[in-house]
DSSP file (Angstrom, degrees, kcal/mol; ACC not computed):
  #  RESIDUE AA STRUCTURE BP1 BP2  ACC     N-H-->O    O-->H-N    N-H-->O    O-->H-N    TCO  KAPPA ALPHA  PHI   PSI    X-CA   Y-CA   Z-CA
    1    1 A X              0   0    0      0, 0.0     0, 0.0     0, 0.0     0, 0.0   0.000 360.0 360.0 360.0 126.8    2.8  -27.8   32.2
    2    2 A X        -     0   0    0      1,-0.1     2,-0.5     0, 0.0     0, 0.0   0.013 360.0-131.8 -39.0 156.4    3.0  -29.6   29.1
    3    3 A X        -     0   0    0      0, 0.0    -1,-0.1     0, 0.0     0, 0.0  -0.966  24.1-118.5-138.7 118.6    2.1  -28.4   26.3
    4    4 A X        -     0   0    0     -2,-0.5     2,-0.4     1,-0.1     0, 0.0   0.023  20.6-143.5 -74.2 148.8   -0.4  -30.8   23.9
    5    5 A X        -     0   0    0      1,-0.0     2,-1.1     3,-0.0    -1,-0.1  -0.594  21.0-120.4 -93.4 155.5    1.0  -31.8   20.5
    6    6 A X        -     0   0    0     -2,-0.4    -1,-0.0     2,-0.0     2,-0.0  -0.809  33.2-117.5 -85.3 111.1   -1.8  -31.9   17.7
    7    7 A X        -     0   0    0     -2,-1.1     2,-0.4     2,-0.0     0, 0.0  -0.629  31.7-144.4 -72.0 151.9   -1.7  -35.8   16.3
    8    8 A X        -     0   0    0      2,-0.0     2,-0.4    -2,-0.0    -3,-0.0  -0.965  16.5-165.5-124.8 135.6   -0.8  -35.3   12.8
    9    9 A X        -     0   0    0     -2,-0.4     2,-0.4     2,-0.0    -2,-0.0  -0.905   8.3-179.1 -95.0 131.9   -2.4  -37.8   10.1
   10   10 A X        +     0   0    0     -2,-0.4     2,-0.3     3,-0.0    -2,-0.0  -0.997   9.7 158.9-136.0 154.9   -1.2  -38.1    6.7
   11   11 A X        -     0   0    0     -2,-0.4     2,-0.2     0, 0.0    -2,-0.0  -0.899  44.3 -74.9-152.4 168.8   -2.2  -40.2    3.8
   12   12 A X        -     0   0    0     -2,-0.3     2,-0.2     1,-0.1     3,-0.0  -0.526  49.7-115.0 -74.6 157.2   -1.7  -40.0   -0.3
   13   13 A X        -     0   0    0     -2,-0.2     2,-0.1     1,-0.1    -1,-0.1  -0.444  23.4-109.8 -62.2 154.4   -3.4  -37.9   -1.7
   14   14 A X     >  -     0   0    0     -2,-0.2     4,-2.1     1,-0.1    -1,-0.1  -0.466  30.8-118.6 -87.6 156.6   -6.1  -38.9   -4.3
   15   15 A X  H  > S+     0   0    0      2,-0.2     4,-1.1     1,-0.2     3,-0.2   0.950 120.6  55.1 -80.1 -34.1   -5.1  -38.1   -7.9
   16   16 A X  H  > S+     0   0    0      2,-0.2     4,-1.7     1,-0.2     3,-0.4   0.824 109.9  48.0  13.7 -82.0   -8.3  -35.7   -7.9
   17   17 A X  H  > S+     0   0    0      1,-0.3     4,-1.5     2,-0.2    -1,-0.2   0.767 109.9  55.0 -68.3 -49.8   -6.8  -33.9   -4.6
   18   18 A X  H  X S+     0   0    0     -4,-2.1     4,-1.6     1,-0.2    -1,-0.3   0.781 102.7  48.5 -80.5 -17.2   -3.8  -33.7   -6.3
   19   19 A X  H  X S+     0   0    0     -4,-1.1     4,-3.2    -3,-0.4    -1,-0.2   0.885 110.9  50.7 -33.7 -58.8   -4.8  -31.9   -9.3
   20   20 A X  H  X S+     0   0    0     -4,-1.7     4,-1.7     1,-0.2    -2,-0.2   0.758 109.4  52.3 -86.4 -19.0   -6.8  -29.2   -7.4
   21   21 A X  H  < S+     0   0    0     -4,-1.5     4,-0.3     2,-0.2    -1,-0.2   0.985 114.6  45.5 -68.7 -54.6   -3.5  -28.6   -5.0
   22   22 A X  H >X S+     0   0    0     -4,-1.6     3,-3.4     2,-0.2     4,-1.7   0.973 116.5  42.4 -18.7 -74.1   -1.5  -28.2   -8.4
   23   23 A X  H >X S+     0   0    0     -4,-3.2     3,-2.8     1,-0.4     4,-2.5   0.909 115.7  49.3 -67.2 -69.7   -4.2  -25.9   -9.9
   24   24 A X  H 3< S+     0   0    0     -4,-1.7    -1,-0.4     1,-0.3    -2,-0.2   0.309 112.5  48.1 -43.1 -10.8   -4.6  -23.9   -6.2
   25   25 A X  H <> S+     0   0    0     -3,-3.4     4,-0.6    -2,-0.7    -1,-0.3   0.328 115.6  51.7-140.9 -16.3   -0.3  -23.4   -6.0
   26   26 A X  H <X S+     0   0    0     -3,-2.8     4,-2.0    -4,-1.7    -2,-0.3   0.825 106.6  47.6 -76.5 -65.5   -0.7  -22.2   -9.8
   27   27 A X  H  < S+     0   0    0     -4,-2.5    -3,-0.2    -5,-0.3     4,-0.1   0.723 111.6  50.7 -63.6 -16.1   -3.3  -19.7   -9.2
   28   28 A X  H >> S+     0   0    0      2,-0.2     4,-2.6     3,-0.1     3,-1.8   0.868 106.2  54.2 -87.1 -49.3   -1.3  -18.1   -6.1
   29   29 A X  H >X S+     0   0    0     -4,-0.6     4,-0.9     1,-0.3     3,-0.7   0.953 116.7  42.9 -52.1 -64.8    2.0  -17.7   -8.1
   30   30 A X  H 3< S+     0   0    0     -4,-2.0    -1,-0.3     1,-0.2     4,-0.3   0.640 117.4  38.5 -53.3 -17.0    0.0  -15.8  -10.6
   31   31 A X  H <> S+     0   0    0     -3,-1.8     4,-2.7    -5,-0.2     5,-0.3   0.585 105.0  73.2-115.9 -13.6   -2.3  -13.7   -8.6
   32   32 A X  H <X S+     0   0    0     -4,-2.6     4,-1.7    -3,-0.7     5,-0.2   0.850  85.2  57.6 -90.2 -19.4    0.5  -12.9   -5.9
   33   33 A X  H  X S+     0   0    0     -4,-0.9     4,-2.0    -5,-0.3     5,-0.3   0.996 112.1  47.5 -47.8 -61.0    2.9  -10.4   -7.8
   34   34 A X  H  > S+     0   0    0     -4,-0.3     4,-5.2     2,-0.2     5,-0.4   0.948 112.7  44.0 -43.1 -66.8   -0.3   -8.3   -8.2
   35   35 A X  H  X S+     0   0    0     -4,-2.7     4,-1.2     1,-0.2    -1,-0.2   0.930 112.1  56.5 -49.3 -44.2   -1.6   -8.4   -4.4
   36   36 A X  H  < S+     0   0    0     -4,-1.7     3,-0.3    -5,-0.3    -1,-0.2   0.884 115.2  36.3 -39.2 -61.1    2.1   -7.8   -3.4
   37   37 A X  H >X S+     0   0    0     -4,-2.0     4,-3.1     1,-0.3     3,-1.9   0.914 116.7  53.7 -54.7 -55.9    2.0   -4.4   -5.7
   38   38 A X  H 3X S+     0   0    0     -4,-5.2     4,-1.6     1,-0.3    -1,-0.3   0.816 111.5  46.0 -61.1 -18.7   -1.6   -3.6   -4.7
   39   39 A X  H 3< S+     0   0    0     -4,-1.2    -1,-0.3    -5,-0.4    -2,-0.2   0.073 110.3  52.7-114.2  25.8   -0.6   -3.9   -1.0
   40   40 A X  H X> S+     0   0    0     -3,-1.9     4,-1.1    -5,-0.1     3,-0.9   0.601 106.5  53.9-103.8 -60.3    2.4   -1.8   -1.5
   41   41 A X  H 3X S+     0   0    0     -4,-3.1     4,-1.9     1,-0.3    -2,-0.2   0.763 107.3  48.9 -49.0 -36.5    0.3    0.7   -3.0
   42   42 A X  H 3X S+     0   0    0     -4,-1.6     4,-0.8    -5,-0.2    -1,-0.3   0.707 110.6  62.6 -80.0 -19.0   -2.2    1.0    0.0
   43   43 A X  H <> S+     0   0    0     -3,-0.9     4,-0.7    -5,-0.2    -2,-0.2   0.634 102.6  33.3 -60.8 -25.0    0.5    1.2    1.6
   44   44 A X  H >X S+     0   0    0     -4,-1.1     3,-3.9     2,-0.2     4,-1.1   0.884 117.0  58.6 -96.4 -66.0    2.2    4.1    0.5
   45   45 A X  H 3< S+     0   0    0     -4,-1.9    11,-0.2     1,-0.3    -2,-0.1   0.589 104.2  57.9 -34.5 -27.7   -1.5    6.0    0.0
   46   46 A X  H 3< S+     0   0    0     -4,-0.8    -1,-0.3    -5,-0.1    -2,-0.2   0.716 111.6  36.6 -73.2 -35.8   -1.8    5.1    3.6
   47   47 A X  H << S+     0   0    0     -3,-3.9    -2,-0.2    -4,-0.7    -3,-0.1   0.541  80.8 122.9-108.4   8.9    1.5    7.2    4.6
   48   48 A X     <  -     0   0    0     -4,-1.1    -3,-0.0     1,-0.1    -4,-0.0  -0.234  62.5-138.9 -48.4 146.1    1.3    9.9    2.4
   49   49 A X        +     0   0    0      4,-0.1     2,-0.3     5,-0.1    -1,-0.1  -0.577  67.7 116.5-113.6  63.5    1.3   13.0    4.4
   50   50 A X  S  > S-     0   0    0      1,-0.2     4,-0.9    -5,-0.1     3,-0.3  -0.547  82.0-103.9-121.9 168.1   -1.2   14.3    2.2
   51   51 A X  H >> S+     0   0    0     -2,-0.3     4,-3.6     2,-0.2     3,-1.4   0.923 129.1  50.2 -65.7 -73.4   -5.4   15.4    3.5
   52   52 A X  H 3> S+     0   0    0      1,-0.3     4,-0.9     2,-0.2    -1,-0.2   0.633  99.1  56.4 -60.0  -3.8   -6.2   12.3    1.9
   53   53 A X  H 3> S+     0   0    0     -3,-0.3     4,-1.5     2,-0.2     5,-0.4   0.509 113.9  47.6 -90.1 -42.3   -3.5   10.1    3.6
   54   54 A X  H <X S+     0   0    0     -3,-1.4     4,-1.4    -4,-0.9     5,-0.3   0.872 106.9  53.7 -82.7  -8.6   -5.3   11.4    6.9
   55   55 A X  H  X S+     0   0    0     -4,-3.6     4,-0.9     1,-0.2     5,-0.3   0.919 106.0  51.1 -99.2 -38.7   -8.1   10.8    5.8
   56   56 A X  H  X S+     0   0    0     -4,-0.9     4,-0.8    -5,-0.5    -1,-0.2   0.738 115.9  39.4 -14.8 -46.7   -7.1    7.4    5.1
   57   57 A X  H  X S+     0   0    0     -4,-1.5     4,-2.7     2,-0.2    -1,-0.2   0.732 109.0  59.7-109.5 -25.5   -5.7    6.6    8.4
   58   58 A X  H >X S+     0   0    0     -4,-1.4     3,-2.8    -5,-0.4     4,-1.0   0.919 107.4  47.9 -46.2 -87.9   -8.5    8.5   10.3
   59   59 A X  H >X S+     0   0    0     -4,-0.9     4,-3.4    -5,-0.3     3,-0.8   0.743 111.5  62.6 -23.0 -50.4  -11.5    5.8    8.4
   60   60 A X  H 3X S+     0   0    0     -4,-0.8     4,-0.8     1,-0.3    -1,-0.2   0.836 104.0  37.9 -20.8 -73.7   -8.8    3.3    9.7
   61   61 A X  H <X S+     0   0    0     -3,-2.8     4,-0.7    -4,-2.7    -1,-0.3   0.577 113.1  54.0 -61.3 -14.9   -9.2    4.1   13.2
   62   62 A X  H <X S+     0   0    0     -4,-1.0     4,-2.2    -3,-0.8     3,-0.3   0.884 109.3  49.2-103.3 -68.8  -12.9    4.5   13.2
   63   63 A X  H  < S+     0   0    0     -4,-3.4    -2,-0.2     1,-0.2    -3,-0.2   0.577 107.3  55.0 -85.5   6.7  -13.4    1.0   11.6
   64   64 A X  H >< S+     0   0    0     -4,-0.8     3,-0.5    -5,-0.2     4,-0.4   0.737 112.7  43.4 -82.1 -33.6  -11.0   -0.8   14.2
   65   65 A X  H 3< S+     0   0    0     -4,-0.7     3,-0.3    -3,-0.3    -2,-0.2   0.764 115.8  54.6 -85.0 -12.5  -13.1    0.7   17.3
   66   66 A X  T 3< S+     0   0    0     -4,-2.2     3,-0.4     1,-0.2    -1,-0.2   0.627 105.3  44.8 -95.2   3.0  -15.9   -0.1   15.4
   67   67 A X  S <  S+     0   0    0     -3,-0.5    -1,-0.2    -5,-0.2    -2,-0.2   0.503  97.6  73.4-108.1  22.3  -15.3   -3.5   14.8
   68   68 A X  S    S+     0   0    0     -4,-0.4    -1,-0.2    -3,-0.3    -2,-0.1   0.369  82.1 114.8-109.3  -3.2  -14.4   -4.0   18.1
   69   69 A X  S    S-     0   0    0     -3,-0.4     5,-0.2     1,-0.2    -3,-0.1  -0.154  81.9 -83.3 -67.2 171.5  -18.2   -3.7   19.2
   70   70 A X    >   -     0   0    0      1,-0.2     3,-1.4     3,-0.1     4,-0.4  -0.396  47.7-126.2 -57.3 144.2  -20.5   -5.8   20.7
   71   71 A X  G >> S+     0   0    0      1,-0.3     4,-1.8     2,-0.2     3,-1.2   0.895 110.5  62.7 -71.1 -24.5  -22.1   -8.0   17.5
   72   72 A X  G 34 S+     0   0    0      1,-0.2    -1,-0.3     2,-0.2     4,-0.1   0.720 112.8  34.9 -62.5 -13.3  -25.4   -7.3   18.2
   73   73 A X  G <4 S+     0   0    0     -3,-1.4    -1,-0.2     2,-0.1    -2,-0.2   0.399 115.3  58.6-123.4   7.2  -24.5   -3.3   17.5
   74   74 A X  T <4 S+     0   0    0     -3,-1.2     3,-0.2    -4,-0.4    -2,-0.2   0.630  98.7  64.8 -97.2 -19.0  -22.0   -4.2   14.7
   75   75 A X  S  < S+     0   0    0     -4,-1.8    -2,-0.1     1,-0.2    -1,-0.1   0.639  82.5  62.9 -76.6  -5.8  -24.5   -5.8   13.1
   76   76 A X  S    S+     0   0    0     -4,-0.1     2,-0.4     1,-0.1    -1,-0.2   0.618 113.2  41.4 -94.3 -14.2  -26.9   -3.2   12.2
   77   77 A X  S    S-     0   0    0     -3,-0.2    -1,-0.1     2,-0.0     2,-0.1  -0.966  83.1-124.4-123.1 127.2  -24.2   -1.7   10.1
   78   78 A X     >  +     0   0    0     -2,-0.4     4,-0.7     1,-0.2    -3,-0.1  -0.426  25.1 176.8 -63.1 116.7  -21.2   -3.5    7.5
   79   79 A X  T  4 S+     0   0    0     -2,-0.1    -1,-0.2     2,-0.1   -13,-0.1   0.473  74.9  72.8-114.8  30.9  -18.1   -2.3    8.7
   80   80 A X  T  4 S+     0   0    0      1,-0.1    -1,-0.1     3,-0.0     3,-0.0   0.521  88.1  64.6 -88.2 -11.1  -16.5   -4.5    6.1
   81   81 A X  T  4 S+     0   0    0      1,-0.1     2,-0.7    -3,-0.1    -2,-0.1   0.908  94.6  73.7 -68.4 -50.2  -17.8   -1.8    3.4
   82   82 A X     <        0   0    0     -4,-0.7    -1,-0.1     1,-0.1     0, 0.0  -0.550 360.0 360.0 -92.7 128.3  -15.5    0.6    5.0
   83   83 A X              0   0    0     -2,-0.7   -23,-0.1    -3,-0.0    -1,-0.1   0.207 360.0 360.0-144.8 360.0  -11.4    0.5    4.5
């Protein structure tokens, strides 16, 4: 079976459009050394073999089976609060 291709459109950009692409490809080179670092660091705090490193990966597990209910009983609680 075939497999369906996506039709692809392209056009110029508006000078507008291009601005805000500019300004959007600026504001990730700046912000993305930091997330890199921050997401090293929850990383590492995550394999620590430390109380607080289980406790880490425990909450972990807890808020994957919990997001993994039905919405009508995920809703009554955020489980976006907990990580």
């Amino acid at each position: 079976m075939d497999k369906r291709q996506a039709k692809r459109s392209s056009r110029e950009l508006t000078p507008a459009e291009k601005g805000r692409l500019t300004e959007y490809r600026e504001q990730i080179a700046r912000e993305l050394p930091d997330l890199t670092a921050r997401d090293q660091m929850r990383k590492d705090a995550r394999d620590e073999s430390t109380l607080s490193g289980e406790l880490r990966r425990a909450i972990r597990r807890v808020t994957c089976r919990w997001r993994k209910l039905p919405r009508a009983r995920a809703s009554r609680r955020s489980c976006s609060t907990i990580s």
